[in-house]
C-alpha positions in Angstrom: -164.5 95.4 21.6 -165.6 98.7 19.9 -165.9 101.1 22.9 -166.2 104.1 21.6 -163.5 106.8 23.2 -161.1 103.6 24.1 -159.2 102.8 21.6 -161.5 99.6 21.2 -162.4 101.1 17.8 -159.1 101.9 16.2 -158.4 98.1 17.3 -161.2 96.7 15.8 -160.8 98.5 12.4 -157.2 97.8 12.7 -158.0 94.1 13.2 -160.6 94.1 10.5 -157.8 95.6 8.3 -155.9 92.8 9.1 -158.2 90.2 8.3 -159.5 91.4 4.5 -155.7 91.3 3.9 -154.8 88.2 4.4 -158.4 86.3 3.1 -158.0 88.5 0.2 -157.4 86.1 -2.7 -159.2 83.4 -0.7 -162.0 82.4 1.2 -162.5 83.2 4.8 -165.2 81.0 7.2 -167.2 82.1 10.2 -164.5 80.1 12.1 -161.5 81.8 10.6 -163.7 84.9 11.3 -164.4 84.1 15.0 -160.6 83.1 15.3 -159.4 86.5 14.5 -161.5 88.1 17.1 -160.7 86.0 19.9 -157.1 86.6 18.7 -157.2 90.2 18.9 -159.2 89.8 22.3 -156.9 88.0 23.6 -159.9 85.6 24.8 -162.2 83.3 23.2 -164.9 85.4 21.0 -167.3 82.3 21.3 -170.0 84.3 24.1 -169.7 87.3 21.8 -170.1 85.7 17.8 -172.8 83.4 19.7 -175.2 86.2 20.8 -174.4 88.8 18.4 -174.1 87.0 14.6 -175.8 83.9 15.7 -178.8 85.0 17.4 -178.8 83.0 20.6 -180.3 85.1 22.9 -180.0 82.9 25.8 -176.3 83.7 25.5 -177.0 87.5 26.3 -175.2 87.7 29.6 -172.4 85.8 28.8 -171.6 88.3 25.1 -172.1 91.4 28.0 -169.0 89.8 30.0 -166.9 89.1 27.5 -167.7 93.1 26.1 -166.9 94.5 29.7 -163.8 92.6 29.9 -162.7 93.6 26.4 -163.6 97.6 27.7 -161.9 96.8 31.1 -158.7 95.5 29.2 -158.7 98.6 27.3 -158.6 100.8 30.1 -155.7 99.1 32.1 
């Protein structure tokens, strides 16, 4: 989601931005976590939060698809 050069990170902090703001005075869960990103993506985060923060390597392949779609969408 963070391609450098596409706007990918200026979305991502902006979404970021978004998130601390409104778990401020609360507690925020992996799922309200995971939630946000697939909002911003406009997809479901799961291939990407499943490789990435939870370590499951077999889901590789699937986290590098959903990353060149989120690039590709960026582009259009």
């Amino acid at each position: 989601m963070a391609a450098a050069g596409s706007g990918g990170e200026e979305r991502l902090n902006r979404m970021l931005r978004q998130f601390v703001t409104s778990h401020r005075f609360g507690v925020a869960t992996g799922a309200d976590w995971k939630a946000a990103l697939s909002r911003e993506a406009g997809e479901d985060a799961e291939p990407f939060v499943a490789y990435w923060l939870q370590l499951d390597q077999s889901r590789e392949a699937a986290a590098e698809a959903w990353l060149d779609r989120q690039r590709g969408a960026k582009r259009q």
